[in-house]
LOFI-329950 format. One record per residue (C-alpha): x, y, z; residue in three letters. Coordinates in steps of 0.5 Angstrom, whole numbers. Layout:
N
+-------+-------+-------+------+
|    c1 |    c2 |    c3 | code |
+-------+-------+-------+------+
|     X |     Y |     Z |  ALA |
...
+-------+-------+-------+------+
END
This chain:
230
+-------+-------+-------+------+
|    c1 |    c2 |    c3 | code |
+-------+-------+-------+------+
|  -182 |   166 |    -1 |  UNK |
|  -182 |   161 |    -7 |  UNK |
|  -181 |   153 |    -5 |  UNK |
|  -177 |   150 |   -10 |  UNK |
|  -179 |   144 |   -13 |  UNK |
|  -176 |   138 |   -12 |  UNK |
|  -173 |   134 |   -17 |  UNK |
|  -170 |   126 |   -16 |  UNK |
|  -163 |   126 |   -19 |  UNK |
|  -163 |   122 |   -27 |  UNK |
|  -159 |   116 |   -24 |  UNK |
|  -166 |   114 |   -21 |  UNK |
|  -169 |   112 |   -28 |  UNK |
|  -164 |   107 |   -28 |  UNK |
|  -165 |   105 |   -21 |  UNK |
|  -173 |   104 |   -23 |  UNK |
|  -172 |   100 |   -29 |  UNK |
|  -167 |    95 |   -25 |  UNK |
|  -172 |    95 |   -20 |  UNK |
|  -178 |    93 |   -25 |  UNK |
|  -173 |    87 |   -28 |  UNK |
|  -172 |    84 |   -21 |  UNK |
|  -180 |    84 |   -20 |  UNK |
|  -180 |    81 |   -26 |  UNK |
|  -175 |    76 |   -25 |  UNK |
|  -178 |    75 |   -18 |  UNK |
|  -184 |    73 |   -20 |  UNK |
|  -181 |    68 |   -26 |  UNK |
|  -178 |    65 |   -21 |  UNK |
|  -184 |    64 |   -15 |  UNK |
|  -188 |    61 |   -20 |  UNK |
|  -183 |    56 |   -23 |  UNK |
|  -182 |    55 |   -17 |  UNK |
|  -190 |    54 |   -15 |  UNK |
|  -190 |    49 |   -20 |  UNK |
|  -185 |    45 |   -19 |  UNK |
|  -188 |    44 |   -12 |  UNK |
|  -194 |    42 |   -14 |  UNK |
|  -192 |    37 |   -21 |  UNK |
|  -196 |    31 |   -21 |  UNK |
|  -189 |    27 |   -23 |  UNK |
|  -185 |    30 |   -17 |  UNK |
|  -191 |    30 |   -11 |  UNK |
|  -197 |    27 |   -13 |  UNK |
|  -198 |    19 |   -11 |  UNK |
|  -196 |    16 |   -19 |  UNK |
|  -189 |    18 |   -19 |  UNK |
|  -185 |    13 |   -22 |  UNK |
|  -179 |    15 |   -24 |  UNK |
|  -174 |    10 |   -28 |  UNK |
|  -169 |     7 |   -23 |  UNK |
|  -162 |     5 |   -25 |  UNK |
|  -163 |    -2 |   -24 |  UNK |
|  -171 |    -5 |   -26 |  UNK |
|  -171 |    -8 |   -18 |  UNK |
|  -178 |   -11 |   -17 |  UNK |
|  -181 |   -10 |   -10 |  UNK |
|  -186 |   -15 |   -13 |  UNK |
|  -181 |   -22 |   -14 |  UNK |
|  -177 |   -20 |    -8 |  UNK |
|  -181 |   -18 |    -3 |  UNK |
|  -187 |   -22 |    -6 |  UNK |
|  -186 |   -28 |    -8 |  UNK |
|  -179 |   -29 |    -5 |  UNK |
|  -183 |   -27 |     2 |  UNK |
|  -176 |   -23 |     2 |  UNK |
|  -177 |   -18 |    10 |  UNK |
|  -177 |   -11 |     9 |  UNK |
|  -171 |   -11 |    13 |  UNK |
|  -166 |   -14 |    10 |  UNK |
|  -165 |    -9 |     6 |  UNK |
|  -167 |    -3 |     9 |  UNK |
|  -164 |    -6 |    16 |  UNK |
|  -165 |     1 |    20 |  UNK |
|  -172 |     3 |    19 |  UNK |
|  -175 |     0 |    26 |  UNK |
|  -169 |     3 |    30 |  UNK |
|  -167 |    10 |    25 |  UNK |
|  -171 |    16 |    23 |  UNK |
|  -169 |    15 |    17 |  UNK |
|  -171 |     8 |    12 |  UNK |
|  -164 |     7 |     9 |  UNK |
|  -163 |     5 |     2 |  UNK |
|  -158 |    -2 |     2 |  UNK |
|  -152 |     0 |     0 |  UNK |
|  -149 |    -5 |    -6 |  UNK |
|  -147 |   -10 |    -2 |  UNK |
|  -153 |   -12 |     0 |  UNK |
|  -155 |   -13 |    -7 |  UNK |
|  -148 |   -17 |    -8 |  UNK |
|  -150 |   -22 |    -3 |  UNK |
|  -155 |   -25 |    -8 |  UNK |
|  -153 |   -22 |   -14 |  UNK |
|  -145 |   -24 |   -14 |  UNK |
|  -141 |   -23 |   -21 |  UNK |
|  -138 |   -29 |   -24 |  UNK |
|  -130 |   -30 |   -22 |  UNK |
|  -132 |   -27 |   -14 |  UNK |
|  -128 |   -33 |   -10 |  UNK |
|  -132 |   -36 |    -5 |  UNK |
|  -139 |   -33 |    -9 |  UNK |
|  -141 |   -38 |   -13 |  UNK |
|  -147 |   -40 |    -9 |  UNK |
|  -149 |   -32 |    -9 |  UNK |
|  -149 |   -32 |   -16 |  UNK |
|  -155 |   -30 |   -18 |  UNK |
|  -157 |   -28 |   -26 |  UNK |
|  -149 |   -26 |   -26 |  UNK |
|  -149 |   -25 |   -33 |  UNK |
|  -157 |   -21 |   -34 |  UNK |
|  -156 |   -14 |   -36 |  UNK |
|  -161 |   -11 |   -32 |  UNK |
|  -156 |   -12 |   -26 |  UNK |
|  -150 |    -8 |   -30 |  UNK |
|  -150 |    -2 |   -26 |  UNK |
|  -150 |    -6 |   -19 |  UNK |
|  -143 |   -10 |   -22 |  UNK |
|  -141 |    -3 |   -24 |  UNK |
|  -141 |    -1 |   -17 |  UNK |
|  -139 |    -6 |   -14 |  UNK |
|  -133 |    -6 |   -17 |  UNK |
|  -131 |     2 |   -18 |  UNK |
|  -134 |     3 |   -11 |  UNK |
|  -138 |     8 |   -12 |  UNK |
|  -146 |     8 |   -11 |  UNK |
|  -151 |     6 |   -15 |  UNK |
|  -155 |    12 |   -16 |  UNK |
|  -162 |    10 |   -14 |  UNK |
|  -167 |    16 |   -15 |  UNK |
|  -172 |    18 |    -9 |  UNK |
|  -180 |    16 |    -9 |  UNK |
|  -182 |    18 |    -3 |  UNK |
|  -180 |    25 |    -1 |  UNK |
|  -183 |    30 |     4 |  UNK |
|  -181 |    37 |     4 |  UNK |
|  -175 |    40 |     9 |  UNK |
|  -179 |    43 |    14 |  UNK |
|  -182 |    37 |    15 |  UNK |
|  -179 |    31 |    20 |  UNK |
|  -181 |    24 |    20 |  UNK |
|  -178 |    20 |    24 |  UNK |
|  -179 |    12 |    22 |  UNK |
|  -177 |     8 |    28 |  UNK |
|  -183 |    12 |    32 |  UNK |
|  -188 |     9 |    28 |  UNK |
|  -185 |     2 |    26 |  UNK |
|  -183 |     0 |    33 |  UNK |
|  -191 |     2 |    35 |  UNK |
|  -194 |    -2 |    30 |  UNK |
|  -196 |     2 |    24 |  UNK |
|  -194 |    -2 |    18 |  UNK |
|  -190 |     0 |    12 |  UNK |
|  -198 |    -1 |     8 |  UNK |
|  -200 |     5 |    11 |  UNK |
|  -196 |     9 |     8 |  UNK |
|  -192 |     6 |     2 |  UNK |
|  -199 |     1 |    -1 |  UNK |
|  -198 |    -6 |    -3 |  UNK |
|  -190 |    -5 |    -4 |  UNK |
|  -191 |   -14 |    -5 |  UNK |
|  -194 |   -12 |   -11 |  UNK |
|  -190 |    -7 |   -15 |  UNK |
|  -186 |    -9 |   -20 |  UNK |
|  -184 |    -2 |   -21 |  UNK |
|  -185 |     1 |   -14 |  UNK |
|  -189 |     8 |   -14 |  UNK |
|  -192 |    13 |   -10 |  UNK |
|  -198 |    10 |    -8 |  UNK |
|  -201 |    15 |    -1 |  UNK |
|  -201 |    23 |    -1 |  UNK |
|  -196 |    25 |     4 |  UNK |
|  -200 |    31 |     5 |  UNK |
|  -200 |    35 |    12 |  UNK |
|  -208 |    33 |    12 |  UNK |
|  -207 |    26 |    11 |  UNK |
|  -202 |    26 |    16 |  UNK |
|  -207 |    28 |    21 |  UNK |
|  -212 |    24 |    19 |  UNK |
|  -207 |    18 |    22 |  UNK |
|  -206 |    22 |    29 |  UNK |
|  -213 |    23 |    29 |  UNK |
|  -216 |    17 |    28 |  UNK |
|  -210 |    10 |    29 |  UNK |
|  -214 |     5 |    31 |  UNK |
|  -213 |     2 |    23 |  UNK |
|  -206 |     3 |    22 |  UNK |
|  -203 |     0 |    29 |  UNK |
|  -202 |    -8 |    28 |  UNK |
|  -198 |   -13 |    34 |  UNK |
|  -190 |   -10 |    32 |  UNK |
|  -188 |   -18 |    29 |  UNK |
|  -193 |   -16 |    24 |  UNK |
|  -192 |    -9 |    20 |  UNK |
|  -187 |   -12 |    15 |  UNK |
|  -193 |   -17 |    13 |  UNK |
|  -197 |   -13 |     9 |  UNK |
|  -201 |   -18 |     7 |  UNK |
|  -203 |   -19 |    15 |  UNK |
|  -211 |   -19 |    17 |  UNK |
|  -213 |   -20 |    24 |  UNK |
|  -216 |   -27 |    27 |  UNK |
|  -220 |   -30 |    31 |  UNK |
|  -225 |   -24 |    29 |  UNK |
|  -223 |   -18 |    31 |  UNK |
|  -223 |   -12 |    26 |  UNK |
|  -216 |    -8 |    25 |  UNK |
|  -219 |    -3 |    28 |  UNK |
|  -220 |    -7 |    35 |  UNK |
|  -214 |   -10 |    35 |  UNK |
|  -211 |    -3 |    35 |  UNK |
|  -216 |     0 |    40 |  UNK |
|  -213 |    -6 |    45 |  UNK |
|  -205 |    -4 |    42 |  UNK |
|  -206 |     3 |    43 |  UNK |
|  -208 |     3 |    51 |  UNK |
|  -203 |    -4 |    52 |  UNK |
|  -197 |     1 |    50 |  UNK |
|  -200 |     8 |    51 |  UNK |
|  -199 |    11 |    44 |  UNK |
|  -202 |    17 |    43 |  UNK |
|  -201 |    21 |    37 |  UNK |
|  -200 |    27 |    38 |  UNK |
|  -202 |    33 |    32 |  UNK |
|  -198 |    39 |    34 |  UNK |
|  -194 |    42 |    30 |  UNK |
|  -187 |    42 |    34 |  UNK |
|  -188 |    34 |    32 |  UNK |
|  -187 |    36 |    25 |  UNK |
|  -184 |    42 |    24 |  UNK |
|  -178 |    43 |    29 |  UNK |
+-------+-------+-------+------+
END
């Protein structure tokens, strides 16, 4: 008996070439989306975007010895380092004619302050563009390590002295576990992680002092990957 052979209907020509263009576009796709990720202006430590309002970490922070607190006031009791609403802005910054202001009218009438005045009036927020960025599956809780004694250095640099604030550590996962492996130079007496220019006293090197910090508290940094990627 003679086989018949088989013979894929005509609708599959079509069917192939859709396929090979959704392949195409797949691949497109995952390789913008490999470079994206991996973009030295978006991931890397350098990453200095232009912001809405020139705020210099170095006049506030710096030479005005402002606390990192007062503005990002939840960072010691919150997993996440909050951005000062505008009001916060205005308790210096006020624009003239604001009744019962005059004292907090700081450079009311600099142009580099317009958007803060903007938004004070409109109620809306002043769009500040993100620096530091983890990706999502990654959890960072900052009160854990700021209440434990882990400076704001450690991982954002010398913010004191920037007048345009930027990137300065990786970030990366390695970097991270380099920290959990070895703490004893990231861990200060807690009234001090705001103090980024603080060197330890009587002549004990940081590593020391967190030595003794981390067997007074119990600390032990944990390298699982449930700590991070819940």
């Amino acid at each position: 008996m003679a086989m018949t052979r088989f013979l894929f209907p005509r609708w599959i020509n079509k069917f192939l070439a859709l396929a090979g263009l959704l392949v195409a576009a797949g691949g497109a796709y995952t390789g913008t989306l490999l470079l994206g990720v991996t973009d030295d202006l978006t991931l890397n430590p350098g990453y200095m975007p232009d912001q809405p309002v020139p705020f210099s970490h170095k006049i506030h922070a710096g030479e005005l010895k402002m606390d990192c607190r007062y503005c990002h006031v939840n960072v010691d009791k919150a997993a996440h380092a909050s951005i000062p609403p505008t009001a916060t802005c205005i308790n210096c910054h006020s624009p003239l004619g604001e009744a019962g202001t005059e004292l907090a009218a700081v450079h009311p009438d600099s142009p580099k302050l317009r958007a803060v005045h903007e938004s004070w009036e409109s109620g809306q927020s002043i769009p500040w563009k993100r620096i530091h960025r983890l990706p999502d599956f990654v959890y960072f809780n900052h009160s854990a390590h700021v209440s434990r004694g882990v400076s704001c250095v450690s991982c954002h640099g010398r913010i004191d002295t920037m007048p345009k604030v930027f990137q300065a550590k990786e970030l990366s996962m390695a970097w991270c576990i380099e920290c959990h492996n070895n703490p004893e130079e990231h861990i200060r007496p807690t009234e001090f992680v705001t103090k980024l220019d603080w060197e330890p006293e009587d002549g004990k090197t940081r590593a020391e002092i967190g030595r003794e910090l981390i067997e007074e508290k119990g600390i032990k940094p944990m390298t699982n990957c449930a700590v991070c990627h819940r």
